[in-house]
Backbone as CSV, one residue per row, in Angstrom:
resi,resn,N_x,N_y,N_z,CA_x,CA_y,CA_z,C_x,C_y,C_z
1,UNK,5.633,-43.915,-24.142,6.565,-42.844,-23.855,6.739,-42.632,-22.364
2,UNK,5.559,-42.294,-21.799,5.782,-41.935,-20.203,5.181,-40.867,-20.031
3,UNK,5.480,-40.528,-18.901,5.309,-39.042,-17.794,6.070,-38.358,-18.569
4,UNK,6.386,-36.920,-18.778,6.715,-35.817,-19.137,7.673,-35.571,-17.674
5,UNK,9.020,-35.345,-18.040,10.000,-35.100,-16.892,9.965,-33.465,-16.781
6,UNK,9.757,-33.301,-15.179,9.524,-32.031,-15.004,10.792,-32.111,-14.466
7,UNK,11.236,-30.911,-14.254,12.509,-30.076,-14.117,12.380,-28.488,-13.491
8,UNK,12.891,-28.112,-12.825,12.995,-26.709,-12.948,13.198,-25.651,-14.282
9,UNK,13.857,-26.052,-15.323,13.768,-24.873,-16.296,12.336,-25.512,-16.856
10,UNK,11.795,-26.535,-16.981,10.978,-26.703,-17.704,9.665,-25.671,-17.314
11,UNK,9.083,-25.929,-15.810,8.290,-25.498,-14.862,8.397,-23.840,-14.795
12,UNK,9.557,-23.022,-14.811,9.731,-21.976,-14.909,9.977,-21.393,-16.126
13,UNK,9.833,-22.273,-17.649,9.470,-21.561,-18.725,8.103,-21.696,-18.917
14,UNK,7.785,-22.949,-18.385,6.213,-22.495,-18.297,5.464,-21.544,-17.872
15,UNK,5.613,-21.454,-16.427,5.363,-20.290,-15.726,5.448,-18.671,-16.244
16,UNK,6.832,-18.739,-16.604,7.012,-17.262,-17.453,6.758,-16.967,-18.274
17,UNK,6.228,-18.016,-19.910,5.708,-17.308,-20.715,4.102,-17.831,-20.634
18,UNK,2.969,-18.221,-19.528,1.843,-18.370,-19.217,1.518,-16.802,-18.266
19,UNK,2.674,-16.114,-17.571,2.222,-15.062,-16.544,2.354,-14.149,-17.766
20,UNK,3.609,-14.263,-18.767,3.660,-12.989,-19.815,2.260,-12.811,-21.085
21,UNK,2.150,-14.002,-21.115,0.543,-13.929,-21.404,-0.175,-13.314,-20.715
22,UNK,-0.635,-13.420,-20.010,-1.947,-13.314,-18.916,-1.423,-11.960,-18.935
23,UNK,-0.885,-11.385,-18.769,-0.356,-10.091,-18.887,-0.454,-9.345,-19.787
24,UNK,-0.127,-9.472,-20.881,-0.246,-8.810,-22.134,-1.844,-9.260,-22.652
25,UNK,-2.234,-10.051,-22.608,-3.695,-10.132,-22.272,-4.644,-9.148,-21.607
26,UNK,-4.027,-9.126,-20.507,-5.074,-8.189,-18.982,-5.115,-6.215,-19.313
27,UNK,-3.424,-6.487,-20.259,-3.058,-5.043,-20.350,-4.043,-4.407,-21.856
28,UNK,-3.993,-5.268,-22.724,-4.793,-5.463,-23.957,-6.325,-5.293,-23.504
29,UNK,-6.776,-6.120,-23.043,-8.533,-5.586,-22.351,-8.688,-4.173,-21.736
30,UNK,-7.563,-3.850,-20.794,-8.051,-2.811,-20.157,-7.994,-1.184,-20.967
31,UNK,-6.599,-1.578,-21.987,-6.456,0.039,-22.877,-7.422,-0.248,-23.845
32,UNK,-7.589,-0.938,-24.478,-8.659,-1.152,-25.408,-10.076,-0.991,-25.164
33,UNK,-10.566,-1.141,-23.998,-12.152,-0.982,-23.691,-12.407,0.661,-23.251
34,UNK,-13.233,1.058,-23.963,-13.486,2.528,-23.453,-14.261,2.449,-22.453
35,UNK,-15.139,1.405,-22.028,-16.001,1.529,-20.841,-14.698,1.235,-20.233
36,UNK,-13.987,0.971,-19.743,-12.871,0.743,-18.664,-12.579,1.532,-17.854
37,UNK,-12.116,3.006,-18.981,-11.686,4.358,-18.497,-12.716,5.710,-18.534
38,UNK,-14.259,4.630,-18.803,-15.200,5.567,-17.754,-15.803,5.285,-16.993
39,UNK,-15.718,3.802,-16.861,-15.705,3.351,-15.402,-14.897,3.875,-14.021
40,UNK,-13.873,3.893,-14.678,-12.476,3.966,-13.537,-12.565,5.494,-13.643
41,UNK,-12.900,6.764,-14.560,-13.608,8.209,-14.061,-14.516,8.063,-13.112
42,UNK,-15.766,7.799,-13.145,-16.977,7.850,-12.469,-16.328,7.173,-11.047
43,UNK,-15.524,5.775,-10.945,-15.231,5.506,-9.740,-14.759,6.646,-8.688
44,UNK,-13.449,7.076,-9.797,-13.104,8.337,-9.147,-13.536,9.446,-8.444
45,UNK,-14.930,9.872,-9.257,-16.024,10.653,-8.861,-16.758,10.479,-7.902
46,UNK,-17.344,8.929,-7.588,-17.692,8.438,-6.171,-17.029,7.930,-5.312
47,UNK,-15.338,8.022,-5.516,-14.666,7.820,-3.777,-14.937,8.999,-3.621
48,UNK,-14.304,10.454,-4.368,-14.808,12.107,-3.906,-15.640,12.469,-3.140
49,UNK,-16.958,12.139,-4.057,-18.340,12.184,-3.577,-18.499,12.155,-2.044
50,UNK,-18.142,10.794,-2.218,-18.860,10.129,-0.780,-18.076,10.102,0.786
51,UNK,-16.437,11.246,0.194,-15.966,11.755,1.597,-16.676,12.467,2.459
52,UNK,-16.618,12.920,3.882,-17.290,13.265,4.724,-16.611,13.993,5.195
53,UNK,-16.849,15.699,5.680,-16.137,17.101,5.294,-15.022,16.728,6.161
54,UNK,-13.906,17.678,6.266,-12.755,17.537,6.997,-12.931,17.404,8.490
55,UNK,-13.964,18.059,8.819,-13.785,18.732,10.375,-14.414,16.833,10.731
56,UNK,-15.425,16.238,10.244,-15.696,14.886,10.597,-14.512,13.887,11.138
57,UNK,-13.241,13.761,10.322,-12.674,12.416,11.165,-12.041,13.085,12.241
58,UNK,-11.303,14.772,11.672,-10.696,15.305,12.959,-11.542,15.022,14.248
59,UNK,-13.230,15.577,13.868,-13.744,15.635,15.329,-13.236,13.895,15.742
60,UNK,-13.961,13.150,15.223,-13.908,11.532,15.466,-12.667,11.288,16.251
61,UNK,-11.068,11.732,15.993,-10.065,11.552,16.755,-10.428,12.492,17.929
62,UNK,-10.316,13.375,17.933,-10.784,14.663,19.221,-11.384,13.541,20.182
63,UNK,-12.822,12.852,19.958,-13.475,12.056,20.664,-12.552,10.841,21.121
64,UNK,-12.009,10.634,20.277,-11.585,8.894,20.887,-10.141,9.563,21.714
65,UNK,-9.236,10.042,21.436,-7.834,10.566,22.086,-8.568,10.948,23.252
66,UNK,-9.690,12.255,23.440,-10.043,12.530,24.697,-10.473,11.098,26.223
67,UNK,-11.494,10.248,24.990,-12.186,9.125,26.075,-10.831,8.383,26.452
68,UNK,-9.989,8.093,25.548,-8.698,7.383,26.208,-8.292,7.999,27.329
69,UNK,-7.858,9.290,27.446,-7.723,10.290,28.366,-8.489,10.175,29.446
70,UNK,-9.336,10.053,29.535,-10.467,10.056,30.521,-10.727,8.768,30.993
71,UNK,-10.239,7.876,30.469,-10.483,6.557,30.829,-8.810,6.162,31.538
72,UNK,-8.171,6.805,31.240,-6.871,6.292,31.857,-6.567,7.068,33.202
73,UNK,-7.043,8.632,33.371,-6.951,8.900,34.530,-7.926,9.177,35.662
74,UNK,-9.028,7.883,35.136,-10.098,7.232,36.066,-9.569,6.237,36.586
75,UNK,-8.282,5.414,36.605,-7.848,4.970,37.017,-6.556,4.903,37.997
76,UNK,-6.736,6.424,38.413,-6.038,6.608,39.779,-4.523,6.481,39.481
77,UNK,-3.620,6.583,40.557,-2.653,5.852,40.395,-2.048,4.433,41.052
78,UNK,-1.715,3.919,39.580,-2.086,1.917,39.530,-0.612,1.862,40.411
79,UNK,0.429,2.368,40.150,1.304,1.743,40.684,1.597,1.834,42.248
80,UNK,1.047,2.837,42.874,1.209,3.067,43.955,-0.131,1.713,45.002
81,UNK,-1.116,1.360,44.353,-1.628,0.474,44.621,-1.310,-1.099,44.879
82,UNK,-0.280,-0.682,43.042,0.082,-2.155,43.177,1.184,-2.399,44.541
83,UNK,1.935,-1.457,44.741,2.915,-1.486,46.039,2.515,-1.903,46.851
84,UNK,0.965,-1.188,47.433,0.402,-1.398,49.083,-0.126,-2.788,48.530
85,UNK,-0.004,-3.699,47.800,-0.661,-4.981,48.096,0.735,-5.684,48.216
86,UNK,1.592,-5.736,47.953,2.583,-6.609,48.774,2.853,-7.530,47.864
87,UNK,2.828,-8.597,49.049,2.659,-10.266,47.734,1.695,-10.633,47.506
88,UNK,0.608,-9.883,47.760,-0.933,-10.276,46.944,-0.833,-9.624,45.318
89,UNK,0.013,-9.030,44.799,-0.270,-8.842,43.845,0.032,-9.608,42.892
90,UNK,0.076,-9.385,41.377,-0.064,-10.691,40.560,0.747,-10.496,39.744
């Protein structure tokens, strides 16, 4: 007989009813298992959990916005520098 002639409709009916499987498959395991949806509670319960109070990331930005601040006008003013070097600059 031969090789099996591939084609585009052939390759893309494959494709589509192998993904509509796998699909109706994946969707079938997950409503059907009751450990699933008390797994995926309890997950819920420990992203909650394990946030860290509000005032924490605010402070965390406070810190980093300020050191930027402080680090940028430790550096004088650049452009008036770069002027007095002439054609030494780069």
């Amino acid at each position: 007989k031969g090789a099996p002639v591939l084609n585009d409709q052939s390759i893309t009916k494959a494709l589509s009813s192998t993904s509509a499987t796998l699909s109706a498959a994946a969707i079938g395991v997950m409503t059907s298992n009751p450990s699933t949806a008390v797994a995926y509670e309890t997950m819920e319960d420990l992203e909650i959990a394990e946030l860290p109070p509000v005032w924490v990331p605010i402070l965390f930005a406070v810190v980093i916005i300020g050191g930027v601040g402080l680090l940028t006008f430790s550096l004088g003013d650049v452009m008036n520098e770069e002027v007095s070097l002439g054609l030494m600059s780069g």
